[in-house]
Backbone bond lengths (Angstrom), bond angles and torsions (degrees), N, CA, C in turn:
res aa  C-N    CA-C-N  psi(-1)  N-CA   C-N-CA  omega(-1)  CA-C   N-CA-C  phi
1 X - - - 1.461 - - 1.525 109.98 -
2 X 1.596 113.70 -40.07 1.191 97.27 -166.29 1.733 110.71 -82.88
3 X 1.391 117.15 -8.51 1.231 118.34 172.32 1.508 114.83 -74.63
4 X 1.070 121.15 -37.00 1.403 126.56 159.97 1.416 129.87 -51.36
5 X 1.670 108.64 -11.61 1.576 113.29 -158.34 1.861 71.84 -107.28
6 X 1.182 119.32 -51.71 1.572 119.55 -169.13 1.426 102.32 -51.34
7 X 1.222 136.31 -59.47 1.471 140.15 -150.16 1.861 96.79 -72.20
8 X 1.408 124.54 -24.86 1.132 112.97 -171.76 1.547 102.59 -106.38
9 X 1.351 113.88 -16.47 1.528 104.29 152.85 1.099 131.30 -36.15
10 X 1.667 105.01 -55.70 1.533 132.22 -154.23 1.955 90.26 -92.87
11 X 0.893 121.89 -13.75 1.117 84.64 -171.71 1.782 130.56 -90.52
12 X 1.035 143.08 149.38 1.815 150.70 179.01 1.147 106.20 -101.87
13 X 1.022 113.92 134.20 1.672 137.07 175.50 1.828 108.58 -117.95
14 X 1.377 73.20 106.89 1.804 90.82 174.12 1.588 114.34 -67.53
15 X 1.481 103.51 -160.00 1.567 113.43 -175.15 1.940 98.95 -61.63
16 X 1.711 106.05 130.51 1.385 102.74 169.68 1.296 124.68 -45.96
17 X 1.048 118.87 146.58 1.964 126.29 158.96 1.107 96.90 -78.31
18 X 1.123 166.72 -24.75 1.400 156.20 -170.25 1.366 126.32 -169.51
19 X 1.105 140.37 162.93 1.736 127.69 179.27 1.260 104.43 -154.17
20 X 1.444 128.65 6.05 1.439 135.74 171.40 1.445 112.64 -72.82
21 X 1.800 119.64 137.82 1.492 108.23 -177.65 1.258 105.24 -67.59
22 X 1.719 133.19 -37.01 1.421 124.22 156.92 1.433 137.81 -18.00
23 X 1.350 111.08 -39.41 1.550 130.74 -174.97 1.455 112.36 -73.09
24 X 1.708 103.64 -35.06 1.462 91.07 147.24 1.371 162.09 -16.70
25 X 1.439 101.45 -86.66 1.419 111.67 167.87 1.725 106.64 -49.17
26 X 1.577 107.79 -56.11 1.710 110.25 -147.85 1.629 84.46 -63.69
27 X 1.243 135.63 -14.09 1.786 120.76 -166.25 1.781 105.98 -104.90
28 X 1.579 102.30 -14.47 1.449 118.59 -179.77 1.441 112.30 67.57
29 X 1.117 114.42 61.10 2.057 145.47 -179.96 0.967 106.59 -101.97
30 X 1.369 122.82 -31.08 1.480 125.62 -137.44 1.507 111.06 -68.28
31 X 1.541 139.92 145.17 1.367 121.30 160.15 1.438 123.66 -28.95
32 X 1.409 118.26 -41.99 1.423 118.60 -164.37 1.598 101.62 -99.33
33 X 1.206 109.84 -23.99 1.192 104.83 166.85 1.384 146.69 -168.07
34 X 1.691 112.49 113.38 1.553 137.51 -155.80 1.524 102.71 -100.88
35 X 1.294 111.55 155.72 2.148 120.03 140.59 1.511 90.61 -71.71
36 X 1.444 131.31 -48.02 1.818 96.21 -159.06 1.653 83.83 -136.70
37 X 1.133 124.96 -179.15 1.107 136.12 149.02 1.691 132.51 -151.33
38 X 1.366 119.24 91.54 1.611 121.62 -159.94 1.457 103.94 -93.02
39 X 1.315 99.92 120.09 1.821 120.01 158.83 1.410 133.11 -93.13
40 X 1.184 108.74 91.49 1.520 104.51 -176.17 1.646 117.85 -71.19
41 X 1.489 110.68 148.44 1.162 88.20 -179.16 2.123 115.07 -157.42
42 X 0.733 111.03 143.54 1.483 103.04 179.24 1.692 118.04 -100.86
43 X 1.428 124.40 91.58 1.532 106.97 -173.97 1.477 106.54 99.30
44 X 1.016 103.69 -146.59 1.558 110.23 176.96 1.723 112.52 -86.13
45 X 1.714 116.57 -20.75 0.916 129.10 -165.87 1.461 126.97 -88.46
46 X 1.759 129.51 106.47 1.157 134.17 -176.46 1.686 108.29 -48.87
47 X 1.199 105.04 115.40 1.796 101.89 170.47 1.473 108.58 -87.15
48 X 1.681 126.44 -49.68 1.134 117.66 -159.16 1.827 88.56 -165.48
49 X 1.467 116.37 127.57 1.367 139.04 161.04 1.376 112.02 -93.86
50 X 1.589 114.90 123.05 1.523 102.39 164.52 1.527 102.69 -134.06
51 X 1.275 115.04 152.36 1.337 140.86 -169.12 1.752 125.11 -95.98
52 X 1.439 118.72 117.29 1.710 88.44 -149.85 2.057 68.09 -134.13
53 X 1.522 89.47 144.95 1.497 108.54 -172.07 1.411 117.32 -134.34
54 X 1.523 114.21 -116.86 1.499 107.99 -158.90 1.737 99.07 -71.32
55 X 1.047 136.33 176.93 1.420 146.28 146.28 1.360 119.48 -83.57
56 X 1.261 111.57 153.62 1.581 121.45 -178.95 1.324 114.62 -135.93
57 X 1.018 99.10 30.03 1.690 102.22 178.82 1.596 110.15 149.51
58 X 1.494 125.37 -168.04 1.462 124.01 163.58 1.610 131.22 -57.15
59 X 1.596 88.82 -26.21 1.201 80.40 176.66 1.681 107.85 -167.99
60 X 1.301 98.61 70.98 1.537 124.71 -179.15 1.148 126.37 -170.26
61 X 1.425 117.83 132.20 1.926 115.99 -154.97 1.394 83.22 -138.28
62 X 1.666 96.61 158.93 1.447 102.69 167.61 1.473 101.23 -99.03
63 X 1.244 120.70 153.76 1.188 145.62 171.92 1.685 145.66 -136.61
64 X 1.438 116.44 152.03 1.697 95.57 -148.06 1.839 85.75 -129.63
65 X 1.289 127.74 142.66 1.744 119.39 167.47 1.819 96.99 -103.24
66 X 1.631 101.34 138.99 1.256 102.36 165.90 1.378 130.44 -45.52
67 X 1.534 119.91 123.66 1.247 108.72 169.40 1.397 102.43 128.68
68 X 1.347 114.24 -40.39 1.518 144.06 172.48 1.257 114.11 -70.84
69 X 1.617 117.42 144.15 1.503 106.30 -174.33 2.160 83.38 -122.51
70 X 1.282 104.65 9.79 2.001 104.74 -175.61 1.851 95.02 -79.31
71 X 0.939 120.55 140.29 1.288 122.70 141.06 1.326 125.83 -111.76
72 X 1.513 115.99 153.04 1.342 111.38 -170.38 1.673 107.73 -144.07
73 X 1.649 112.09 161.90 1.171 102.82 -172.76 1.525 100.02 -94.39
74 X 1.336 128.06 148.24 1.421 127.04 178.05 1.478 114.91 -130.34
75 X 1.484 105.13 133.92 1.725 107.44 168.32 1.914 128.37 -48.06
76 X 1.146 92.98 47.37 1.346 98.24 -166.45 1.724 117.81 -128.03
77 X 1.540 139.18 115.86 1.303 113.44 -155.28 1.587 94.29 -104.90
78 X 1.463 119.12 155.57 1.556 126.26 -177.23 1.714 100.05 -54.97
79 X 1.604 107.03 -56.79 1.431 110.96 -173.25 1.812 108.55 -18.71
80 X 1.502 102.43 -78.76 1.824 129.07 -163.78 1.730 80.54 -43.99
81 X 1.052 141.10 -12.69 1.933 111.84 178.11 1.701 88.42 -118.91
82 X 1.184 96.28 108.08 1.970 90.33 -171.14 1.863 83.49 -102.47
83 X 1.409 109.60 -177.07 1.913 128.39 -143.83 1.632 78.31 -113.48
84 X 1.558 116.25 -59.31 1.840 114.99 -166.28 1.053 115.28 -62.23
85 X 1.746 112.27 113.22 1.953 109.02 172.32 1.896 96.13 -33.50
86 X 1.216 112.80 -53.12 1.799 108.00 -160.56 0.942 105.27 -38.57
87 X 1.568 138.50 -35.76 1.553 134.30 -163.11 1.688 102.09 -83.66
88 X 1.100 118.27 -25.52 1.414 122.27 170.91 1.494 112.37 -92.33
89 X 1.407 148.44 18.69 1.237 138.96 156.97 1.659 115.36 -84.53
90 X 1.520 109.04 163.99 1.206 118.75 -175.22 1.334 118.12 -97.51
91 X 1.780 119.61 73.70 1.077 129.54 -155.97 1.876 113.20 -52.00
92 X 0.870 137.11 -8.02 1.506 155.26 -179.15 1.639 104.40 -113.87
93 X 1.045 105.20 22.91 1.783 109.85 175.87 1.646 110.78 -75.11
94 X 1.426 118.27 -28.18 1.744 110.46 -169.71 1.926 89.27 -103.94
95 X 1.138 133.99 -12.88 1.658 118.70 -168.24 1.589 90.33 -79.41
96 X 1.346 80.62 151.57 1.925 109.96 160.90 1.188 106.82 -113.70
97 X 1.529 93.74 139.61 2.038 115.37 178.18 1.660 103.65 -47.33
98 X 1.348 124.88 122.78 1.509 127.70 168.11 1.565 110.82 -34.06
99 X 1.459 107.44 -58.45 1.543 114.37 -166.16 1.616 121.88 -69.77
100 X 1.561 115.25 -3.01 1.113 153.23 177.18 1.251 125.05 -60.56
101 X 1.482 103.50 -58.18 1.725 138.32 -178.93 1.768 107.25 -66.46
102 X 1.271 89.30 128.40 2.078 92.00 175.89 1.326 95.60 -106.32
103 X 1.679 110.94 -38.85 1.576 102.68 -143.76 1.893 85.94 -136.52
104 X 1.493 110.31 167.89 0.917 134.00 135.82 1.260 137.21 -138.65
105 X 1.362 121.63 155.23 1.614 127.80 -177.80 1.474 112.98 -137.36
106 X 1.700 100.67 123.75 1.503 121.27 179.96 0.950 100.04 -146.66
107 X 2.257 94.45 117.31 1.609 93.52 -170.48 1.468 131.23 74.44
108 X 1.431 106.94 -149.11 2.072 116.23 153.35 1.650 112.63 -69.26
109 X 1.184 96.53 -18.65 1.631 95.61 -170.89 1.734 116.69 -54.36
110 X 1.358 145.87 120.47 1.375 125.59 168.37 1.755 93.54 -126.72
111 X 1.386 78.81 138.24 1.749 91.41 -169.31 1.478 104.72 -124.97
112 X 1.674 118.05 130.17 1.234 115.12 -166.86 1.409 102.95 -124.02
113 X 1.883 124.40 120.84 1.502 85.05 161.95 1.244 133.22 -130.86
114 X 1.020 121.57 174.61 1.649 121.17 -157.84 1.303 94.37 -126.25
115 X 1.689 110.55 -178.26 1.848 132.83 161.87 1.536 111.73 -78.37
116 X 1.058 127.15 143.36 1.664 160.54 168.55 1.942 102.13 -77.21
117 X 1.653 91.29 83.78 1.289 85.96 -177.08 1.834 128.85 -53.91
118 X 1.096 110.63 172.42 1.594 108.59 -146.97 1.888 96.71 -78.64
119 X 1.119 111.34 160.49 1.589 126.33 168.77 1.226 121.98 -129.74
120 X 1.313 114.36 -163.15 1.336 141.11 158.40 1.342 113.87 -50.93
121 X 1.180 113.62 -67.81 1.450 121.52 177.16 1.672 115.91 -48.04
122 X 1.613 93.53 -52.95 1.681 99.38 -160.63 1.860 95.06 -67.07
123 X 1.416 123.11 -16.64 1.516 113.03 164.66 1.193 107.75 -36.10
124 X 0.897 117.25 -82.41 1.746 125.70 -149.95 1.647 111.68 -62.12
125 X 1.363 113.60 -15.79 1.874 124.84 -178.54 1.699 96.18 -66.88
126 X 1.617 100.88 148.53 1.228 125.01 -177.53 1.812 106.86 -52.67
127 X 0.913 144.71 133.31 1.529 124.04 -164.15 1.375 117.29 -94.35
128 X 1.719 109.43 5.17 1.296 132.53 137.70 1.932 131.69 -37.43
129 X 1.181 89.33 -44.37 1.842 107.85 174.44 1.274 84.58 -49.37
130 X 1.318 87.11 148.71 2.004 120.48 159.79 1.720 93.49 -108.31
131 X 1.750 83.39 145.99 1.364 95.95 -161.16 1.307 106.95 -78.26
132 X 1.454 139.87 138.78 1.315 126.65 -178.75 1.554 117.52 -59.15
133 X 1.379 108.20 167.07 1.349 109.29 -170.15 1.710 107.23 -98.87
134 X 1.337 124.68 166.68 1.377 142.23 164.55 1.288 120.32 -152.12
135 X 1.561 99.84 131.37 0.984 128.74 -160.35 1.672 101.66 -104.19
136 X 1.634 101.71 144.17 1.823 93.11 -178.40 1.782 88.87 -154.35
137 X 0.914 88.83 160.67 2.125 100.29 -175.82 1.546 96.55 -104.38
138 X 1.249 138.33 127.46 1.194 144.95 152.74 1.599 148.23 -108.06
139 X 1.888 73.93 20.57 1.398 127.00 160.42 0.981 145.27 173.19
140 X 2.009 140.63 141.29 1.087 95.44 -177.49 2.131 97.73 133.36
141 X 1.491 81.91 -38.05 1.992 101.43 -170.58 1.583 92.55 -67.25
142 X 1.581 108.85 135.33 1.225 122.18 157.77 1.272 109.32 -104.44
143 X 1.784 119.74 144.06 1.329 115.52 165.70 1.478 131.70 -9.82
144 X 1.027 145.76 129.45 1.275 135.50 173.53 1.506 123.85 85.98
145 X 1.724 110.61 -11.53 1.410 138.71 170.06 1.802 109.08 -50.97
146 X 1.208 122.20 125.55 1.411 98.24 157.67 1.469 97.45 -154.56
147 X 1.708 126.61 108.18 1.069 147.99 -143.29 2.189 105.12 -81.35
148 X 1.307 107.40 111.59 1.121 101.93 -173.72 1.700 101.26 -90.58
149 X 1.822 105.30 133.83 1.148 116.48 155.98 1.434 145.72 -52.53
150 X 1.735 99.73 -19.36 1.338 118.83 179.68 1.624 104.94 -85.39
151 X 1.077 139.95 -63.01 1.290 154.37 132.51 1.536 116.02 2.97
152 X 1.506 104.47 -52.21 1.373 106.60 -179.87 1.748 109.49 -65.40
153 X 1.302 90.50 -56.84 2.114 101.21 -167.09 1.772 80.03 -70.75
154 X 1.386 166.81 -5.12 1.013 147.34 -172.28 1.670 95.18 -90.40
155 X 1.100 129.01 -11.84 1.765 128.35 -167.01 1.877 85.26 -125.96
156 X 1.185 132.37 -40.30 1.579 105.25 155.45 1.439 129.66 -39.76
157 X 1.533 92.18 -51.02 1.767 103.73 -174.61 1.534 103.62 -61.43
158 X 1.345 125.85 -51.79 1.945 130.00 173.95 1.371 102.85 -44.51
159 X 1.325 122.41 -57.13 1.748 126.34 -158.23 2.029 96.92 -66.59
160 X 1.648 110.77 -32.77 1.567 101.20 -161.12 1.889 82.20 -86.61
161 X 1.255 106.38 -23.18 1.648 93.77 179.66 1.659 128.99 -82.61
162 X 1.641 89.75 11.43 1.697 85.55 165.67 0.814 141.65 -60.32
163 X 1.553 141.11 114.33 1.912 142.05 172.11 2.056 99.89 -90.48
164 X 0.871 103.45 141.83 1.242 129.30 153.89 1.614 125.77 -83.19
165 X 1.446 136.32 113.09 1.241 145.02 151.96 1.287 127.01 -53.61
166 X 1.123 142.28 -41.02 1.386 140.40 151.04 1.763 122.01 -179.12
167 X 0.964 99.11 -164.62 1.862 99.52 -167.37 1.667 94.17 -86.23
168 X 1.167 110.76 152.76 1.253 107.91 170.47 2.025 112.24 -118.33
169 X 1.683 92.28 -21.61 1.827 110.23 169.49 1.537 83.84 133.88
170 X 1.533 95.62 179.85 1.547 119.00 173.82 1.303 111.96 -96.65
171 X 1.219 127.92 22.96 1.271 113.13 170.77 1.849 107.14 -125.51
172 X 1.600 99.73 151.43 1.723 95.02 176.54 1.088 102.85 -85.45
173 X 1.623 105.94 170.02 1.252 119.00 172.83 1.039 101.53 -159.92
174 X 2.068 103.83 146.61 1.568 113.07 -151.68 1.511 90.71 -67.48
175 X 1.095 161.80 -33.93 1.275 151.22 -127.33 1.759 90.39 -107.07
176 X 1.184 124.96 16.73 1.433 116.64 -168.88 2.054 104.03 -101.45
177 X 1.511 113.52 -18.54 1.305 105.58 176.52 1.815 101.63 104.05
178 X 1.073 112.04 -25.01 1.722 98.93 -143.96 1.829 94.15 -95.83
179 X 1.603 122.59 34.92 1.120 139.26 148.05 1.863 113.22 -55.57
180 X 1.376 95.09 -62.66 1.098 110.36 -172.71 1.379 98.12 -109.45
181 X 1.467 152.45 91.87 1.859 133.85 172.52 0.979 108.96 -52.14
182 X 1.744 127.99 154.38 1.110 141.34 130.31 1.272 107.21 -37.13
183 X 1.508 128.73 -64.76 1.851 138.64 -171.39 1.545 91.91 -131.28
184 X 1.835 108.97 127.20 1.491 85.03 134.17 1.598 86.55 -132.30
185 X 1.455 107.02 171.65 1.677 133.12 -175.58 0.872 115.00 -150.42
186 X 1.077 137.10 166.69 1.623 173.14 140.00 1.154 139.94 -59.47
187 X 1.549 136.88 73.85 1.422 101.42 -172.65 1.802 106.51 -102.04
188 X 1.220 111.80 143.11 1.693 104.97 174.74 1.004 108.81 -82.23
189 X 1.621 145.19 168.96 1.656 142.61 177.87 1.498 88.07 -139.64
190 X 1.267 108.58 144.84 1.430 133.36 148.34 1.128 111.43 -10.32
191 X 1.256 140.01 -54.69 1.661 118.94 -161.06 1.408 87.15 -106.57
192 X 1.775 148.93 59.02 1.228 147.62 -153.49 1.225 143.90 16.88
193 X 1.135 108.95 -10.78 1.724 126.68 178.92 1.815 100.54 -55.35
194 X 1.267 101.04 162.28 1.422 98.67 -164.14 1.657 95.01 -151.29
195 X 1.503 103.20 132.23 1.716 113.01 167.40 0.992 109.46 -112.30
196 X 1.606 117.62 139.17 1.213 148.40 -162.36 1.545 110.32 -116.47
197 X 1.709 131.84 98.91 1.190 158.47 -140.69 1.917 86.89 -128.77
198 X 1.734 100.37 110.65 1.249 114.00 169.86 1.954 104.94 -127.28
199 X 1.359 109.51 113.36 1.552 85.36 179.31 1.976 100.95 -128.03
200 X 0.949 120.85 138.64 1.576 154.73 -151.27 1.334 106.95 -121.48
201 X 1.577 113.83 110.76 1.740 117.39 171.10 1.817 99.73 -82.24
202 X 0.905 108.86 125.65 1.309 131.42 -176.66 1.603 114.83 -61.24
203 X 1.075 146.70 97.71 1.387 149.83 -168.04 1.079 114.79 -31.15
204 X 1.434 122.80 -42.61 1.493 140.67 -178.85 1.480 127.25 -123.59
205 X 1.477 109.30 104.56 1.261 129.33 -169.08 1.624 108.08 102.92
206 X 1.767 109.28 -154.44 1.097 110.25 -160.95 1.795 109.57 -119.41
207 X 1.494 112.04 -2.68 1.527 143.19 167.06 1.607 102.22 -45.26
208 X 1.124 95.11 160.96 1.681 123.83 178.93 1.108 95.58 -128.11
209 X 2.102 109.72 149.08 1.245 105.13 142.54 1.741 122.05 -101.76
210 X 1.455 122.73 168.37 1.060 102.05 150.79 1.711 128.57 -149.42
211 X 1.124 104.29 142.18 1.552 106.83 -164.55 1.358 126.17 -113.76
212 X 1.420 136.71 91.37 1.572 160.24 -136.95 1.826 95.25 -106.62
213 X 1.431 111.42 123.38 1.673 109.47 -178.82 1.473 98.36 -81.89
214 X 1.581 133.95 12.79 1.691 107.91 -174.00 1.763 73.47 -112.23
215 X 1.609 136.07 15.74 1.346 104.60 -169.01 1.600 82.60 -128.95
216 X 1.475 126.59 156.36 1.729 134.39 151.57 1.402 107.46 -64.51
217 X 1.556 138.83 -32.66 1.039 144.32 -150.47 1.956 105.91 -80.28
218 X 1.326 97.73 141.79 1.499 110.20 156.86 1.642 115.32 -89.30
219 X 1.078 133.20 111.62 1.448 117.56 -165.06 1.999 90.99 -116.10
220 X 1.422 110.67 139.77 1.501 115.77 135.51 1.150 160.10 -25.22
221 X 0.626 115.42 71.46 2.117 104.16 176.30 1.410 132.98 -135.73
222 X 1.629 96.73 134.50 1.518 100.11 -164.86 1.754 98.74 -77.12
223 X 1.708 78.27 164.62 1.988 105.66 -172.57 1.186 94.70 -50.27
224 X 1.513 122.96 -41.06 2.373 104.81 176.92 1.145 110.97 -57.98
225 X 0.927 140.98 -41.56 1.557 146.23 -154.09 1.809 119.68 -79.04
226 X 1.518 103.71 -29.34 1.287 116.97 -173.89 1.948 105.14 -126.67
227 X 1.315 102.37 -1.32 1.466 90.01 170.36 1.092 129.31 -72.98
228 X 2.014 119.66 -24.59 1.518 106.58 149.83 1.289 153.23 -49.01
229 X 1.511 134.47 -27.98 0.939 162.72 -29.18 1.369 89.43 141.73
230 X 1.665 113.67 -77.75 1.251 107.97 173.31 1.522 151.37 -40.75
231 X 1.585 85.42 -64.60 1.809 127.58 148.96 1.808 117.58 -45.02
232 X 1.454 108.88 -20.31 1.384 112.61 -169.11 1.586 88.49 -97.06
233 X 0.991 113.88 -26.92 1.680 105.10 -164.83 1.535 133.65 -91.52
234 X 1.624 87.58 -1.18 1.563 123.92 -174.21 1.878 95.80 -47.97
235 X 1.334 106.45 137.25 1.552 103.26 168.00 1.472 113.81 -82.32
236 X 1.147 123.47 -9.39 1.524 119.02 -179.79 1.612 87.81 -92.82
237 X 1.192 148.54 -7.01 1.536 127.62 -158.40 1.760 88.95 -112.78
238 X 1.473 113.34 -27.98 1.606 113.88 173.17 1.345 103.09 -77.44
239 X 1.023 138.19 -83.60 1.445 133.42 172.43 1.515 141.72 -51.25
240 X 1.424 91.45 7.84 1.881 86.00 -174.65 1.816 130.63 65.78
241 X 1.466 101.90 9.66 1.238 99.03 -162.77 1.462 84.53 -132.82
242 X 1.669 117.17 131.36 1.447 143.17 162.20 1.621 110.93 -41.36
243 X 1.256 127.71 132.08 1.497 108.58 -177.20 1.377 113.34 -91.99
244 X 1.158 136.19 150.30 1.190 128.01 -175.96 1.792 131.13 -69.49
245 X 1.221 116.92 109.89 1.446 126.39 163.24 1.764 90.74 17.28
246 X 1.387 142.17 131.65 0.991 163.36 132.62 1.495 121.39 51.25
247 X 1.420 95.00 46.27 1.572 123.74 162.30 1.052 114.46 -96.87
248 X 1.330 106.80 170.53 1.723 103.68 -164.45 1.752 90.16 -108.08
249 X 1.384 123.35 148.92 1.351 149.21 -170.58 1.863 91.25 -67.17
250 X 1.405 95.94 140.57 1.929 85.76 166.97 1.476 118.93 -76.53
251 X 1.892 111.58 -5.97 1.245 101.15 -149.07 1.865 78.42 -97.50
252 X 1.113 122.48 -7.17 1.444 112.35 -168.85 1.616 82.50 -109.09
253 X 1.373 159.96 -38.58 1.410 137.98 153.76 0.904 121.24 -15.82
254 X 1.650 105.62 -55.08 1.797 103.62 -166.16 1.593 125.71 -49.08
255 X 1.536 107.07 -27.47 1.459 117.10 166.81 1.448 125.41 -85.87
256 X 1.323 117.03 -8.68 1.412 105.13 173.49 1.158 129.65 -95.73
């Protein structure tokens, strides 16, 4: 939005292409009929309508402001103002910043992480480096458990790389899965606040849902989008340890 508010700031309109109410229609300006038509507005109150019509190239349309009978060609292409809210959402709206995250929780699992105190080695590193991270469970370890750090930041890195597919509304619906999750988790952030990651195979079709506690929204997402994510959260792929023959996953516990 706000790039859209800049480009029509910025833009100058030279000598008209036309000023006939005829020129209208044939350029498609017309009140009754545009390709786009943007209303700016403050409140309830229309400030300024403009009218955007034929194209003149890749990336120049003629265009008409209500009230006005000038049309003009403008540096502006129809495409960049697309009709689908989806093309206007903030597909990175449910991820949290990697560097953000202290903790996670899946299930019993609580995962904390800290710095890799300094060595021998880390002498000689540019003193620029960020210190690597470590990961430790401070709850959660079963016998034979031994929680890999690599594994861990590999399902940080999936969770900060979430995109969203689109809104689905604010309301649930039983057919959404998230009775039972596929995953839900935890991530803690730095200043303690904590997001709550519930995601739901959808009864019908091959879609996910997914449902974020800092958002109202039910959002979408297809099986590509969340199969990392999934696969990252596996307790045998965090711990190194095979899960047992027809136990239930911790990451699908955590919801029941």
């Amino acid at each position: 939005v706000r790039q859209l508010l800049d480009k029509l700031v910025q833009l100058k309109a030279g000598v008209p292409v036309a000023t006939t109410p005829g020129a209208q229609a044939r350029f498609k300006v017309a009140a009754e009929g545009y390709e786009r038509r943007i209303v700016l507005g403050q409140g309830d109150k229309a400030l300024a309508t403009l009218f955007l019509g034929t194209a003149q190239g890749a990336r120049q349309v003629l265009a008409r402001v209500d009230g006005s009978d000038a049309i003009h060609a403008l540096a502006l292409a129809v495409y960049e103002i697309p009709l689908k809210s989806d093309d206007w959402l903030d597909k990175a709206i449910v991820s949290v910043k990697a560097d953000e995250v202290t903790g996670l929780e899946l299930g019993d699992l609580r995962l904390t992480r800290g710095v890799a105190l300094p060595d021998a080695a880390a002498a000689v590193k540019p003193a620029s480096a960020a210190p690597a991270p470590v990961w430790t469970a401070s709850a959660g370890l079963a016998d034979g458990e031994k929680l890999s750090t690599e594994a861990t930041s590999a399902l940080l890195s999936a969770l900060a790389g979430l995109r969203i597919d689109s809104v689905l509304g604010r309301e649930a619906q039983p057919g959404y899965g998230l009775e039972q999750p596929v995953l839900a988790l935890t991530a803690v952030r730095k200043d303690g606040s904590r997001v709550e990651y519930r995601l739901g195979k959808q009864l019908v079709g091959e879609d996910y849902v997914l449902k974020v506690s800092t958002r109202p929204e039910y959002f979408r997402m297809p099986a590509w989008s969340v199969s990392t994510l999934i696969d990252a959260a596996r307790r045998d792929r965090l711990t190194g340890v095979a899960t047992v023959a027809g136990a239930q996953p911790a990451a699908s516990a955590a919801g029941s």
